[in-house]
N, C-alpha and C positions, 0 to 999 in steps of 0.2 A: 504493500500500500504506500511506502514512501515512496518509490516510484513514481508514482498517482502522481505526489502531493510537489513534487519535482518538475512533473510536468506541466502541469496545472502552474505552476510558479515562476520558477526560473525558464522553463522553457517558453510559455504562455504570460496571461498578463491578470492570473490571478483566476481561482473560481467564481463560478455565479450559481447567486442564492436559486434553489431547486434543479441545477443538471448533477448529476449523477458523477464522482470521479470516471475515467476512463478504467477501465478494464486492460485494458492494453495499450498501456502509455505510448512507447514508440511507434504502436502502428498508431495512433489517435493522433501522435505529429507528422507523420509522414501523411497519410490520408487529409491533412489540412492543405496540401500543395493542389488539389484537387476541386478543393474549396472556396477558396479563395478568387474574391472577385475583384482585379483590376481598376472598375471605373465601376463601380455601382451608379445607381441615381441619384444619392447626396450628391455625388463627384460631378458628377457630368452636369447638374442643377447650376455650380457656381460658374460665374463668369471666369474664362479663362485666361491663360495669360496675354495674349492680342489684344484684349478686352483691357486688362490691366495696365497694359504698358501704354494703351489709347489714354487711358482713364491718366496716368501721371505724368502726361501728358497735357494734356490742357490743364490739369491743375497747377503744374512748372509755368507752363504759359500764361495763364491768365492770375499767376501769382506777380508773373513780372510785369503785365501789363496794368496791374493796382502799382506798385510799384514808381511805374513809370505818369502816374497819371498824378501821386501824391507827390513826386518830384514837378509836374507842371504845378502845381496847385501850391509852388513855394512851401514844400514839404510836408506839408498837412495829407497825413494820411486820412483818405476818404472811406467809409466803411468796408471792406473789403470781405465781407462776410460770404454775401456769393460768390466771392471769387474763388475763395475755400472750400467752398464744399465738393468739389472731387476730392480731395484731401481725406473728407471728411468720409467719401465715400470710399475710399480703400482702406479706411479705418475699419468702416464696416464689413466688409469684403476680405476683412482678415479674421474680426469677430466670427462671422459665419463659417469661415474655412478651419478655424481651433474650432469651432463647436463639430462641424463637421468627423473633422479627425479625432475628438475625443467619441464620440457615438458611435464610431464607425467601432475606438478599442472596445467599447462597451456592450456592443452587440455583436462583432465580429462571428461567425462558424470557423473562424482561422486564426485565432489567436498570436499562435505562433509566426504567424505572416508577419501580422502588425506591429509584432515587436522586432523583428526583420527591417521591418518598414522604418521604425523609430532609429534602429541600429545606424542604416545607411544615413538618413537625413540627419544625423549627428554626426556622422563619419563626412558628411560631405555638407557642412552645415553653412548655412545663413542665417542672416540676421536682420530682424527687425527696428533693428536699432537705428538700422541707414533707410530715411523715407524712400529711397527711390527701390526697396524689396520690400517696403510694409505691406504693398496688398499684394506680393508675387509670391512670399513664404510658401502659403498653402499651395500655390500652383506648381510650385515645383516640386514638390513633394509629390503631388497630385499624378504628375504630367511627365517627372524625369524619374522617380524612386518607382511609384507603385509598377508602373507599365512593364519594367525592368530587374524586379528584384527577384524571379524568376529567371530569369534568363543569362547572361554572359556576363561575367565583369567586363567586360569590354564595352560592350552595346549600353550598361549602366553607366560608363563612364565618360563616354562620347556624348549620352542624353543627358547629363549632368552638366559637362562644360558646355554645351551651346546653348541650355536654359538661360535667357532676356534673366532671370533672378541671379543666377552665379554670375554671367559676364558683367550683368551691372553692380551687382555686391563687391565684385572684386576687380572693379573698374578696368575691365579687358573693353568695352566700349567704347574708350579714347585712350587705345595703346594706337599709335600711328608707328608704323617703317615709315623709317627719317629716309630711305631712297625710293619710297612709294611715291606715285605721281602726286597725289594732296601733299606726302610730306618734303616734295621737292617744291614744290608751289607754294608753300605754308615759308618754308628756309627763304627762298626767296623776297618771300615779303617781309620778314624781317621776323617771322611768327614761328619760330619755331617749335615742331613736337617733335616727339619721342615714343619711345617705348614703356608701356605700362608694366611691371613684372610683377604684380601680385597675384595676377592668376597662374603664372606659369611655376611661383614659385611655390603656393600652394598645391599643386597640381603634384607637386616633387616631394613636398614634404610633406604635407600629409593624407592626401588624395589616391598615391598609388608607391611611390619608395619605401618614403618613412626618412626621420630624419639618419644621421651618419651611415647611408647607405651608400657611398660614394660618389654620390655628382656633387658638382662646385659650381662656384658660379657662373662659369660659363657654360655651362647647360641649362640655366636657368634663362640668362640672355639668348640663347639659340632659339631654345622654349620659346620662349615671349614672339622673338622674330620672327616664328613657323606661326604664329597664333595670332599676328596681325591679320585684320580682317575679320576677326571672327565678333561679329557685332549684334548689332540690335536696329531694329529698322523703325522708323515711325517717328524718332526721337530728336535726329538732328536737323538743325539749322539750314544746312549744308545739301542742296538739292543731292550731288552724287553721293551723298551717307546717309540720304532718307530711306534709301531701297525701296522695296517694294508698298510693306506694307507695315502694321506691328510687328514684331517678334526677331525671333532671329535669323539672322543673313549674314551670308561671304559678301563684306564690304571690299572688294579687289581694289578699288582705290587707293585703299592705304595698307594694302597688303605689303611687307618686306620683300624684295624679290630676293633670288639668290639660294643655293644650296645651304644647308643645315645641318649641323654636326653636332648628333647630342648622344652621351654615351661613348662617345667613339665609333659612332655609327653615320655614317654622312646618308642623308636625304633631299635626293633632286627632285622631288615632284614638284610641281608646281602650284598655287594658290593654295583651296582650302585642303586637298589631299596631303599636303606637307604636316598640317596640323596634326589632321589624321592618323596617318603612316608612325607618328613618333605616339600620342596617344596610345596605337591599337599595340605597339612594342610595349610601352609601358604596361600601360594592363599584363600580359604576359611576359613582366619581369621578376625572376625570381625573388629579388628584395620586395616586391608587390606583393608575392605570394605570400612573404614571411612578416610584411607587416598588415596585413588584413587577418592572417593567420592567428596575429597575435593578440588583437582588435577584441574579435568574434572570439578565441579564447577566454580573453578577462571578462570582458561579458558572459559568457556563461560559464565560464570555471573557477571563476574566481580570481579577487583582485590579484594576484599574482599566480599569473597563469602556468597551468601547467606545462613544463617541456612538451611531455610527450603529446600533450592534446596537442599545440603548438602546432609541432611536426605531423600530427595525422591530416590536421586543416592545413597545413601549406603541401603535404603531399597530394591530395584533393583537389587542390587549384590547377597544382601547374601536371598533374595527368590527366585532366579533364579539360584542361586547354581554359582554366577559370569560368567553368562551369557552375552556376552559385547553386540551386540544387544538388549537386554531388557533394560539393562542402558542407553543405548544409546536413546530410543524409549522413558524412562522415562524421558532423557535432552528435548526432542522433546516438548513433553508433557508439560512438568514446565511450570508455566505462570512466576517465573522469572527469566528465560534462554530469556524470549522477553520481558523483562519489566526492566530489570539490566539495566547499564550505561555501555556504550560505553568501548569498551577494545582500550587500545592503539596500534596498530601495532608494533612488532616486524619489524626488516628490512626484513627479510624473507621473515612475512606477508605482506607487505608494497608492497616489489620488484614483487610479485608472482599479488596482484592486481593492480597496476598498471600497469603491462606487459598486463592481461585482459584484463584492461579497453582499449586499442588501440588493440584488437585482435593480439596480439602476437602467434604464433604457435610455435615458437622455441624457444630457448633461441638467442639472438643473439648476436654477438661478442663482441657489446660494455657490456657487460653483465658478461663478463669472473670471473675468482675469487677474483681478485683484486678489482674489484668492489664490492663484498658481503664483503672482507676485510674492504673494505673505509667504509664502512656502518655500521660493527663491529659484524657482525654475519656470518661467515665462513661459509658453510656447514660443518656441521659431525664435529664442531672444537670447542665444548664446552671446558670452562675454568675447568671443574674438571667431575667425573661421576655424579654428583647432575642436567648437563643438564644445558640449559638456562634458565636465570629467565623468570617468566610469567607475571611481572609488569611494572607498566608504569616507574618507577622511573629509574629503567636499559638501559632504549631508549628514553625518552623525552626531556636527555639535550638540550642547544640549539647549542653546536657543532654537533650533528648528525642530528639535525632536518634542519642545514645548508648542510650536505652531503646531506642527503635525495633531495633538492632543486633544488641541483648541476646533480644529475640522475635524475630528473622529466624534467630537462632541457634537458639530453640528450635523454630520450626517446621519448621528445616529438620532438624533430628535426627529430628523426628517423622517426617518424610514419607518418610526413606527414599533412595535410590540413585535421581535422575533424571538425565538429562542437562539438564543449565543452560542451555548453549550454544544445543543445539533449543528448549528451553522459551522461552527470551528472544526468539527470532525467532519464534514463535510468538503472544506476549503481546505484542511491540510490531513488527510486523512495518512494515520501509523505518523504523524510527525505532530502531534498538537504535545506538549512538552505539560509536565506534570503541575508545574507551577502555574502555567495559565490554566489549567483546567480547574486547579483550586482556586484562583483569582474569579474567574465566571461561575463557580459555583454561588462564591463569595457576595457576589455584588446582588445591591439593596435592592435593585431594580433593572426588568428587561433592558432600558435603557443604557441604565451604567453599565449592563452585561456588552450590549453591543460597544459601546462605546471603549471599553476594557478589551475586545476581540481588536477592535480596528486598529488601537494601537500599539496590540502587541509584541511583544518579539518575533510571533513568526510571521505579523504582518508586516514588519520592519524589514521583512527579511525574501529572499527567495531564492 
């Protein structure tokens, strides 16, 4: 039964109040790759990224044109109120896309997808923090993670770096080749650009190498130079950088010309195939192997991952040609991915199982963002593109573990008269530990029972 309670947990994103543990934990996660819906109807409801980048769009624009109008008006800012609200509208547009992805973990058939899901978009993360991804977050999670997290690390990570959210987050949209025709015409007029390397350098360190894995910096400039061009449409000024339409496009105008040499590997393609050609090698580099390897380990084995798990997931990768399903088959597999020590919850993970555990279907109001604020984990609002940490040390103070207490209090008012007792042998069944079982014995009231479950140790824990 602690199998069960393994899977349900660490593998999955917690039980819910009346399904039944698994019987057959491994085949219950393998049988979820089957399950598993891509683009449901929540998905496909919100406006997508075209839509978004249109939308931040006129609101940059007609931010500058209040602007310039309070500048005629001898600086007297004029109400400027409609001119905000696109603004206001990607505000909203992100509200709905965290409700989205919270209901989706909450009702998933596929659990262990979704926590897949959450894996890669911290692996390859953005941030809300910069307006011009506040209403793309959810899109690209949407649009570059879910479609993908099946399929090739490859194919994930090509649909990753040409997401309008990553190019723009990591301002690959105004990296110019200083010998591209705009960036000889730009030199000319006394304007000069250059090269942006943040995406190429994130791309290296921690997108698909990892860091001390051997490149320097001149694989990073090579990088960036292959990956000129690689833009966003709809956005600029500049008739030949409008492209076609929103989204993203090979802007050839300020594409770098010339051969590129990265790794010790030279590549002549030409335009956007150069980008490509060094990407699709990335993907399928050993150091790639062994640091996703190592990623997908601490995550599920524990903060200091095992060797051998390690080595089973990066053997996985690179014979399967980084195949994410067979790595994944291979975590299944490990005896210690069920044998490792307990992971601490993330607030994320924390909020998402204990909304299960009292069968939650929605997200519910008292739930809003202020709440994943108080707890210290945003949606989509990491501190840098390196993602959230995956150890206990970042969430265990005992300031958070006091918020944690304060939301187990309010959910468990919400939910109402359960039994705790059954519930907890239910949600961690052969793992519910003696001590809490005499604390929910203990407690004055159904309430304080659930509320005493939600903050327990094994729900601190997975």
């Amino acid at each position: 039964m602690r199998d069960s309670s393994i899977a349900l947990n660490r593998f999955g994103l917690g039980g819910r109040k009346g399904e039944a543990p698994p019987a057959d934990p491994k085949r219950w996660l393998l049988d979820q790759f089957g399950r598993f819906e891509p683009r449901p109807a929540a998905v496909t409801a919100l406006p997508g990224s075209s839509t978004l980048v249109t939308m931040f769009r006129d609101a940059r624009d007609n931010q500058r044109d209040a602007k310039r109008e309070a500048d005629a008006a001898g600086g007297q800012m004029p109400d400027i109120a409609p001119e905000l609200r696109p603004y206001r509208a990607l505000r909203d547009a992100y509200g709905q896309a965290a409700a989205v992805r919270t209901n989706l973990a909450l009702t998933t058939p596929a659990p262990f997808v979704e926590r897949l899901i959450h894996f890669w978009a911290n692996h390859f993360a953005v941030s809300i923090d910069k307006l011009v991804t506040l209403g793309l977050a959810g899109a690209f999670e949407f649009e570059a993670i879910r479609p993908n997290v099946l399929g090739k690390f490859s194919d994930l990570l090509l649909a990753v770096e040409r997401h309008p959210a990553m190019l723009l987050y990591l301002d690959q949209a105004q990296s110019v080749g200083p010998d591209s025709m705009l960036g000889q015409i730009a030199a000319r007029r006394g304007n000069k650009r250059g090269l942006n390397e943040n995406l190429a350098r994130e791309i290296l360190e921690l997108h698909t190498l990892g860091v001390r894995s051997g490149y320097g910096q001149e694989d990073v400039t090579e990088l960036a130079r292959a990956l000129t061009g690689w833009s966003v449409g709809g956005l600029a000024q500049q008739p030949l950088l409008r492209g076609p339409g929103p989204g993203y496009w090979f802007a050839a105008p300020i594409h770098q010309p010339g051969d590129r040499t990265v790794l010790g590997k030279r590549y002549g393609q030409s335009g956007e195939a150069q980008g490509e050609a060094i990407l699709r090698d990335l993907a399928a580099h050993p150091a790639t192997a062994r640091h996703i390897a190592t990623k997908l380990a601490r995550h599920f084995g524990g903060d200091e991952p095992p060797a051998a798990l390690v080595t089973r997931l990066e053997q996985a990768f690179l014979k399967s040609g980084g195949d994410l399903p067979t790595v994944y088959r291979a975590l299944i597999e490990a005896p210690e991915a069920w044998s490792g020590p307990a992971k601490f919850r993330t607030p994320w993970d924390w909020t998402l199982a204990a909304l299960r555990a009292v069968g939650t279907q929605q997200l519910p109001a008292l739930m809003n963002a202020s709440t994943f604020n108080q707890l210290g984990q945003p949606i989509w609002r990491p501190g840098s593109p390196a993602g959230w940490d995956d150890t206990a040390p970042s969430w265990a103070g005992p300031d958070a573990l006091y918020r944690r207490v304060e939301v187990a209090e309010r959910i468990a008012a919400r939910a109402g008269p359960l039994d705790a007792r059954t519930l907890a042998e239910q949600l961690f069944p052969g793992a519910l530990s003696e001590p809490s079982r005499k604390a929910l014995a203990g407690a004055e009231s159904p309430t304080q029972a659930l509320a005493l479950l939600l903050a327990s140790p094994e729900m601190m824990r997975r």
